[in-house]
N, C-alpha and C positions, 0 to 999 in steps of 0.2 A: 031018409034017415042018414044018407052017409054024407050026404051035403052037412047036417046035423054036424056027425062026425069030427068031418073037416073041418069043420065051423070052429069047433072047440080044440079040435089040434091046435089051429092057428091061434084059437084065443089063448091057449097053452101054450106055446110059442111066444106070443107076444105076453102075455102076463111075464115068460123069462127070460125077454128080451127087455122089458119094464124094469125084473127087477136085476136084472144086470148091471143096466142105465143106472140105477140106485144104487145099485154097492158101487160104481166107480164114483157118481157124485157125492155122495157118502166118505167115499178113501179120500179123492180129493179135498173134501173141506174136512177131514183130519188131517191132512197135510197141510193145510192151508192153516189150520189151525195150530200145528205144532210148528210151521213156519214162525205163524204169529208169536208164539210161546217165545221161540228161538231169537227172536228180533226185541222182544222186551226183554230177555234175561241179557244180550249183548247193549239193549240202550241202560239195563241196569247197572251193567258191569263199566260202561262208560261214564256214567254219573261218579262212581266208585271209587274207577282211577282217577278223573278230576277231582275228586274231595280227596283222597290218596296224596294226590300229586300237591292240591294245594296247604294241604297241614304238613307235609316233609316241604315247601318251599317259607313255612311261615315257622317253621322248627329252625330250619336253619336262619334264618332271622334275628329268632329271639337267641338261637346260638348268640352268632353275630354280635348284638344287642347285649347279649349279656358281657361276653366278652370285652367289649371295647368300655362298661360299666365296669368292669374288673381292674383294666388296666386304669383307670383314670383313677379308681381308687385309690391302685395302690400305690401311684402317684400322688393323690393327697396323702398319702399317707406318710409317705415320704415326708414330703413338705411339714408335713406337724411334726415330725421327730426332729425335724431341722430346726422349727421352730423353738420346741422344747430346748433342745441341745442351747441353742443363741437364748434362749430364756433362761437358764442355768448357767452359762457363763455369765449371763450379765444380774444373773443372785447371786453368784458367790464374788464376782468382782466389787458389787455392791456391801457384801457383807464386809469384805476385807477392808475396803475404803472405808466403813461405820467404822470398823475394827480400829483402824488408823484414826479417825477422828475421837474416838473415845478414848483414845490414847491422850492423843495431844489434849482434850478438855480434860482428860484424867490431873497432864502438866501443869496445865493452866490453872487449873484450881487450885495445886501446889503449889506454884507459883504465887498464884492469888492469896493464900493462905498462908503463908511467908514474908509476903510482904507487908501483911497485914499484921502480922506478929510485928515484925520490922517497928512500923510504923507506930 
């Protein structure tokens, strides 16, 4: 009977030496696992700042882009009121010049009408 005993000490023993074994293999693959956790939250956080990093490099971009469409603007823009401006001198120099010709035909028809009396 005490062989018995013994028997079951040690199988007591060993059953909490088994489940010892167990809670450390256990703690480690929770570690192992919140490693894991820890290793995807920083490959996600890396994705993040590359997408981060490349919409603030394509912001400043379309900054860029826009800007240089700004100025070219309003450099044509320029150029059309120059335009305008030389287009407007040359209506109202046009106009003065009819002004003067409808003069002189105003003459000439006086003329004409005069001499024609005359005659």
């Amino acid at each position: 009977m005490e062989q018995s005993r013994g028997e079951s000490a040690n199988f007591g023993r060993l059953i909490e030496q088994r489940l010892a074994e167990l809670n450390l293999y256990l703690q480690d693959a929770r570690n192992d696992a919140g490693a894991f956790e820890i290793d995807i939250a920083k490959i996600k956080l890396d994705i993040w700042m590359k997408e981060a990093k490349t919409k603030k490099e394509l912001a400043e971009h379309e900054v860029a882009a826009y800007g240089a469409l700004k100025s070219d603007l309003i450099d044509l823009e320029s150029q059309l009121y120059d335009k305008m401006e030389t287009g407007e001198k040359a209506s109202d120099e046009l106009s003065a010049r009819l002004a003067q010709l409808s003069s002189r035909l105003d003459s000439f028809e006086k003329e004409t009408n005069d001499l024609n009396t005359e005659i």
